[in-house]
C-alpha positions as CSV (number, residue, x, y, z in Angstrom):
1,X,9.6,20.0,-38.0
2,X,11.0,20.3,-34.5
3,X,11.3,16.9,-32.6
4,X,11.1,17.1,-29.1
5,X,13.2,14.3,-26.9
6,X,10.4,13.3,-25.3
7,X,9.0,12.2,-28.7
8,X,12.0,10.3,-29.4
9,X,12.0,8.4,-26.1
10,X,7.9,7.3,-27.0
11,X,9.2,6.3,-30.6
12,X,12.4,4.3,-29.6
13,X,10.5,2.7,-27.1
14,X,7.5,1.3,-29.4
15,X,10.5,0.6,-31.7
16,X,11.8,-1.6,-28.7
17,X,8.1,-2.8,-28.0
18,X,8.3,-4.0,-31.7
19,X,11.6,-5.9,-31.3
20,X,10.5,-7.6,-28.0
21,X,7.1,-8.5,-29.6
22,X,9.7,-9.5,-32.8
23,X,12.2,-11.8,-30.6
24,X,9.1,-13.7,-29.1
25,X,8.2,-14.8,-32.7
26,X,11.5,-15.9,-33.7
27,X,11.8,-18.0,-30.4
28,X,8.2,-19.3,-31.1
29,X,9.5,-20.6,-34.4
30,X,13.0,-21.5,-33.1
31,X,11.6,-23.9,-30.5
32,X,9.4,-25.2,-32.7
33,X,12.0,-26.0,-35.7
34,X,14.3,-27.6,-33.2
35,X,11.3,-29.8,-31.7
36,X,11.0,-30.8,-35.6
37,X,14.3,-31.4,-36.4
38,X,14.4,-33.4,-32.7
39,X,11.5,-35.5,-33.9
40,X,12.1,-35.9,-37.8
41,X,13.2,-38.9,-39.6
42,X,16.8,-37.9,-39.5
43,X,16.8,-36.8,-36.0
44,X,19.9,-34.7,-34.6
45,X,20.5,-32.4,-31.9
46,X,19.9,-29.2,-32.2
47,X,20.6,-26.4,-29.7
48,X,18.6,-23.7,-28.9
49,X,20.5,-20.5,-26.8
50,X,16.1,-20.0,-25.3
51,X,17.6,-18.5,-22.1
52,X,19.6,-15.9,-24.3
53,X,16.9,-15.2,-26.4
54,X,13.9,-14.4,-23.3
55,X,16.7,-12.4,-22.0
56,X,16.6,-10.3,-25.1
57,X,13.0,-10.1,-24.8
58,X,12.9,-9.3,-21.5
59,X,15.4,-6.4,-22.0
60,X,14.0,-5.3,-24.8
61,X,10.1,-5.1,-23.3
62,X,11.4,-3.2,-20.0
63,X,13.3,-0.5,-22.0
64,X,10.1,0.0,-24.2
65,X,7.8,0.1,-21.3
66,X,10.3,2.7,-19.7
67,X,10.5,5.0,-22.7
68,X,6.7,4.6,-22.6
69,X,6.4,5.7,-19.6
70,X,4.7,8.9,-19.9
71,X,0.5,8.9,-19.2
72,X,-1.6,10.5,-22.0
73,X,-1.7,13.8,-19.9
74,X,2.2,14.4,-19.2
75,X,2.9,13.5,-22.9
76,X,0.2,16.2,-24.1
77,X,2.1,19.0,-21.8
78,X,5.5,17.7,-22.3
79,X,4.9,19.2,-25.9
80,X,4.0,22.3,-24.7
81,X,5.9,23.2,-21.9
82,X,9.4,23.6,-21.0
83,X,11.4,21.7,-18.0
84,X,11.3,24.7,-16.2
85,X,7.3,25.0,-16.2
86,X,6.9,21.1,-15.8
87,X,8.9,22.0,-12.6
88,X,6.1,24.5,-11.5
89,X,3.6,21.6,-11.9
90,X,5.9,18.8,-10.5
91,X,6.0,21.5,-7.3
92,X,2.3,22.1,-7.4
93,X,1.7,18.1,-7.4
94,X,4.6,17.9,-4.5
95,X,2.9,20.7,-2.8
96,X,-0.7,19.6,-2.5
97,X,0.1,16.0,-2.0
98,X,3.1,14.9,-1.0
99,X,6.4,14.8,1.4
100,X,9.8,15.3,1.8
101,X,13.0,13.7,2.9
102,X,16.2,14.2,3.1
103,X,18.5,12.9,6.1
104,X,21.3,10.8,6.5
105,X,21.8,10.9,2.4
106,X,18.9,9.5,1.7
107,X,16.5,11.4,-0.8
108,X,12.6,10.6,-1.3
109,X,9.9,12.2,-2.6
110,X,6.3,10.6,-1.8
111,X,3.0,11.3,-3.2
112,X,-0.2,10.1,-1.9
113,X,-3.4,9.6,-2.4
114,X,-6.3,7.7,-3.6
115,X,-6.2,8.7,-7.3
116,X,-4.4,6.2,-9.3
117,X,-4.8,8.6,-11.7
118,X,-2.5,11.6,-10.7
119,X,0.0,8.7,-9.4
120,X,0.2,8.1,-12.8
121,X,1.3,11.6,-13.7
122,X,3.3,11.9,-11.1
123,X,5.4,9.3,-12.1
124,X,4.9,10.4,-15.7
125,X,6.6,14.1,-14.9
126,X,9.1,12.5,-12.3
127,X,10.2,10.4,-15.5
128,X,10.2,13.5,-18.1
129,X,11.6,16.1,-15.4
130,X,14.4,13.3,-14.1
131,X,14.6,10.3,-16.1
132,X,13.5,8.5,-12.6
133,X,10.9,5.8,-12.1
134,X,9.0,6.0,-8.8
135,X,7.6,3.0,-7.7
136,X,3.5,3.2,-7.0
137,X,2.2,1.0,-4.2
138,X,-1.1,0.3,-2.6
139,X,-2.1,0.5,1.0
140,X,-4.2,-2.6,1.3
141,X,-7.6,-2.0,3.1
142,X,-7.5,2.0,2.4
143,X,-7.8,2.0,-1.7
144,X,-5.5,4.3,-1.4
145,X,-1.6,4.3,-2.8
146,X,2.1,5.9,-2.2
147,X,4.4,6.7,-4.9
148,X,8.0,7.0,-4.3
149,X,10.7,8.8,-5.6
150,X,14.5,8.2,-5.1
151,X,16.0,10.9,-6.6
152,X,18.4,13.7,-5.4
153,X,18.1,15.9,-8.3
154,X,14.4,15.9,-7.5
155,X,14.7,16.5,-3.8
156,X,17.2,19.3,-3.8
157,X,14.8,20.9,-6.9
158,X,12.0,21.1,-4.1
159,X,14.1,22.0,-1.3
160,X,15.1,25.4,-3.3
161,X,11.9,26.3,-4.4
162,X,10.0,25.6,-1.8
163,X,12.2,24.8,1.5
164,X,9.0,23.9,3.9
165,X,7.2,21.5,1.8
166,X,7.3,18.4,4.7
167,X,4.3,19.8,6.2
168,X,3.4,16.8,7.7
169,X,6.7,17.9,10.4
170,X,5.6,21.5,10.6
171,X,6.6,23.5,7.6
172,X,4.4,25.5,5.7
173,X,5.0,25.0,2.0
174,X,5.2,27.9,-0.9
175,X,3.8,28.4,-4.6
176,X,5.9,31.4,-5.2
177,X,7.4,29.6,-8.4
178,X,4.2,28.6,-9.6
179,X,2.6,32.7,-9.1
180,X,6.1,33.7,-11.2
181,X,4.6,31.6,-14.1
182,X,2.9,33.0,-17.3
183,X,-0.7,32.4,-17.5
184,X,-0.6,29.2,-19.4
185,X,1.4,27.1,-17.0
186,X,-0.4,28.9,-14.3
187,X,-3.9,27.9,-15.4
188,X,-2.2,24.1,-15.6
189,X,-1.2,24.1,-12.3
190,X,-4.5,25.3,-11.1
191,X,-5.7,22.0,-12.9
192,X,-3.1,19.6,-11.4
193,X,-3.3,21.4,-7.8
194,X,-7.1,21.1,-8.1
195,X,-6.9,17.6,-9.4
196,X,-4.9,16.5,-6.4
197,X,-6.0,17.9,-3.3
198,X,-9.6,20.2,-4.8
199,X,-12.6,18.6,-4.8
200,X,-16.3,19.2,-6.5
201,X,-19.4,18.8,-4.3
202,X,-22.7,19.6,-5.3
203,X,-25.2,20.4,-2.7
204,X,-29.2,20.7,-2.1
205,X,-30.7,23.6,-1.1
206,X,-34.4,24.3,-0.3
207,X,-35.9,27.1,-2.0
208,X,-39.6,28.8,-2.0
209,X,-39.9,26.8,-5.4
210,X,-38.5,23.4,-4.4
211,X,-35.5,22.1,-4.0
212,X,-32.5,23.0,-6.2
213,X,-28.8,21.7,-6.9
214,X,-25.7,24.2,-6.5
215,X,-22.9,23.5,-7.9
216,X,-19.7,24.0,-5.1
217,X,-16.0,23.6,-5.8
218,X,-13.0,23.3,-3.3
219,X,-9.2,23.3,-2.6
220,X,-8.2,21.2,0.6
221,X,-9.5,21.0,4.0
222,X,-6.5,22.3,6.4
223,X,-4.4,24.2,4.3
224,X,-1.6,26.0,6.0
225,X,-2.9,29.7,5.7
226,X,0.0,31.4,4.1
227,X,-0.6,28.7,1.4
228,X,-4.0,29.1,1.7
229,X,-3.5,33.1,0.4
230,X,-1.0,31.4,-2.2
231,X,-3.7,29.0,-3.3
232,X,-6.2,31.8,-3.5
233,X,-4.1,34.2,-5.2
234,X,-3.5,31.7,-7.9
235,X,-7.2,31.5,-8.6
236,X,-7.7,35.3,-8.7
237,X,-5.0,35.6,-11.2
238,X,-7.0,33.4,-13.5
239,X,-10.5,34.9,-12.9
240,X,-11.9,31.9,-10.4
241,X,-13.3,33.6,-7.1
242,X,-12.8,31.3,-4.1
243,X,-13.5,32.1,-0.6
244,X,-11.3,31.2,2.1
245,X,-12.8,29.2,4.9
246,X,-11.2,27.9,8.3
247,X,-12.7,24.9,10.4
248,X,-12.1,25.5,14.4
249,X,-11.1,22.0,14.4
250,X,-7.8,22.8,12.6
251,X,-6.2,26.0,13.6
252,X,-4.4,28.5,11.6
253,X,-5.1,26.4,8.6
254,X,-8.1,27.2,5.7
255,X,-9.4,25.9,3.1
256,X,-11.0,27.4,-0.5
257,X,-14.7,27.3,-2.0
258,X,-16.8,29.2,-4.1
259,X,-20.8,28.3,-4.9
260,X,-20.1,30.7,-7.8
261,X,-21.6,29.1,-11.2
262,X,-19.1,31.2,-12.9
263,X,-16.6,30.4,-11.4
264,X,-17.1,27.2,-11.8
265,X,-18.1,27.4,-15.7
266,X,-14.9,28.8,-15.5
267,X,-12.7,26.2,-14.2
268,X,-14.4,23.9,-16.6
269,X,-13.7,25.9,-19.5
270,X,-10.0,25.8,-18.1
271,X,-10.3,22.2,-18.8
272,X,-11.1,21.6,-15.7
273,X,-9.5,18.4,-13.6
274,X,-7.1,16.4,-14.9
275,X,-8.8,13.8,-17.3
276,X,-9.5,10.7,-15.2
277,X,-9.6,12.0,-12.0
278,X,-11.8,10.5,-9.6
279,X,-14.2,12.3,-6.6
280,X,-12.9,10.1,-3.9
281,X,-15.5,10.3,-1.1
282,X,-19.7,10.7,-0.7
283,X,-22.3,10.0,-3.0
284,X,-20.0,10.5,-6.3
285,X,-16.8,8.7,-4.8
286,X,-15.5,6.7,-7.6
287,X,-16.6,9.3,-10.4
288,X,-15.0,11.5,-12.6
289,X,-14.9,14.9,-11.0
290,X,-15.3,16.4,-14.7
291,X,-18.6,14.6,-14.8
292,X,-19.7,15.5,-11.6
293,X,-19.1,19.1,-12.2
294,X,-20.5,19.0,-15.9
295,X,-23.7,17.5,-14.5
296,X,-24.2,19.8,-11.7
297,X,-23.8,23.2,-13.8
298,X,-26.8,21.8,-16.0
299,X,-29.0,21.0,-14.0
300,X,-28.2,23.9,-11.8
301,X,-31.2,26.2,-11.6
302,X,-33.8,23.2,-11.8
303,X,-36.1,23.3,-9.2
304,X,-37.7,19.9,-8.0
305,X,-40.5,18.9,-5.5
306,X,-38.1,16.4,-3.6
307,X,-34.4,16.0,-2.4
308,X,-35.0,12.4,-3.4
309,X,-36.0,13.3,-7.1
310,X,-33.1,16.3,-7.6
311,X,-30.5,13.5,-6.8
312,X,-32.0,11.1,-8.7
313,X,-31.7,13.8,-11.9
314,X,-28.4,14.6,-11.0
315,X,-27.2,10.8,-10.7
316,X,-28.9,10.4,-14.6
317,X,-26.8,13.4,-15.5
318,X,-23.4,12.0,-14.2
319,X,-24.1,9.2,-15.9
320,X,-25.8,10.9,-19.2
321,X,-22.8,11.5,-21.8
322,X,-25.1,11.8,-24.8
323,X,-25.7,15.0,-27.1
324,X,-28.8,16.3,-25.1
325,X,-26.1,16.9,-22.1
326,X,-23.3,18.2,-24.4
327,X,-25.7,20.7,-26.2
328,X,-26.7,22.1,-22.3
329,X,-23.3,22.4,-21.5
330,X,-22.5,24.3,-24.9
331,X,-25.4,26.6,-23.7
332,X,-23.3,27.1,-20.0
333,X,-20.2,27.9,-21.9
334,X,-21.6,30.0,-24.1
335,X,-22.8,32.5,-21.1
């Protein structure tokens, strides 16, 4: 059986989770056999090397939590994909939400956003892709965090495969690597790219029969629009249809959506967003966007007699994870 490093790195590290845990017992005991001795009838001084030992603990429980690094999600792809395609998604990630620099020989990658969640894979594939560890803070007042990357190898990764990522001065960014991919790691990225900067919104619409729910997905808001065609070109190649849209607000930038249920069914069937990622804004901020969407497609096609009383079915829905739901859903996927 082929081990992979990555699966070393998770074992060594419980192993050094184990010895930490290990060394706190023996000091437990230590400390309390030399309080005994201290104390007994035939009391003598006995020395204890504590500081040593909690720096053995201490060392031990920071490499452990290191090699542990990984969340869930990176660990499940870093099984199945090779550096070089964990580079198309680290890119993708980069891409949708995040910045570059590089002056004065200083190199920093930064994500942001207000998903803890994809912070977490992005230091999860910054770790497995670099052996780095980015440092995650959060912007007090804005639920909303930056991760931080200081690494060169990282930086100079992105500057080759996609030299105008720094939008934010100007550049317009490219997914050519990721469009060069097979269909596997092509499908992932849609997932990660989605799960960063997409978004899933259902929406009411009034209907000779009532009111009914459609189920809308969406990638970004100002897109440049050579990405834009990148973006959309992406979702063609894996069979999702989404329409390119531009706001007058922001010129010569776009952004994708499609009211398409199979589309969406489609997406979902892809796995959809990354686990744990959250809708961050409107009535379903806070939520899992997997939920949101799952909910949507099955009441989609319900017809009811208020807007009041469709969102109150759709709220149950999102919330509603029991077999009822699940059996709908295997009725979507089924076609």
């Amino acid at each position: 059986m082929r081990v992979r490093a990555c699966q070393i790195l998770s074992i060594l590290g419980l192993a050094l989770l184990l010895l930490a845990a290990t060394e706190a017992i023996q000091a437990a005991i230590s400390l309390e056999g030399g309080l005994i001795s201290e104390c007994g009838p035939e009391a003598q001084s006995v020395y204890v090397q504590y500081n040593a030992i909690m720096l053995q603990i201490s060392v031990a429980a920071i490499l452990g939590s290191i090699m542990n690094y990984q969340s869930k999600y990176v660990k499940k792809i870093a099984a199945k994909f090779n550096s070089g395609d964990l580079k198309r998604l680290f890119l993708g990630m980069v891409v949708a939400g995040g910045s570059v620099y590089n002056r004065g020989g200083k190199y920093c990658i930064r994500f942001y956003g207000k998903d803890y969640t994809m912070h977490q894979v992005f230091n999860g594939l910054s770790y497995e892709l670099y052996r780095s560890s980015p440092s995650t803070i959060q912007i007090t007042g804005r639920g909303s965090y930056i991760t931080q990357l200081y690494c060169k190898e990282a930086v100079m990764d992105i500057n080759e495969l996609s030299p105008e990522t720094n939008a934010r001065k100007g550049g317009i960014p490219t997914i050519e690597y990721i469009l060069e991919g097979n269909r596997s790691i092509r499908q992932e990225s849609m997932r990660v790219i989605m799960s960063v900067a997409g978004w899933v919104g259902p929406s009411l619409k009034r209907t000779a029969y009532g009111y009914s729910v459609a189920t809308r997905i969406g990638l970004g808001s100002s897109n440049p629009l050579p990405l834009n065609e990148e973006y959309k070109t992406l979702a063609e190649s894996l069979m999702l249809k989404l329409n390119s849209y531009s706001d007058s607000r922001y010129p010569d930038t776009g952004y994708l959506m499609s009211y398409d249920s199979n589309t969406c069914s489609t997406f979902l069937r892809m796995g959809g967003f990354v686990e744990g990622s959250l809708v961050k804004k409107g009535r379903y901020a806070g939520r899992e966007k997997n939920s949101v969407l799952k909910a949507s497609l099955v009441i989609e096609g319900s017809y009811f007699d208020t807007p009041a009383s469709a969102e109150r079915v759709m709220e149950d829905a999102v919330c509603n994870n029991n077999f009822e739901l699940s059996a709908l859903l295997g009725r979507i996927m089924l076609g």
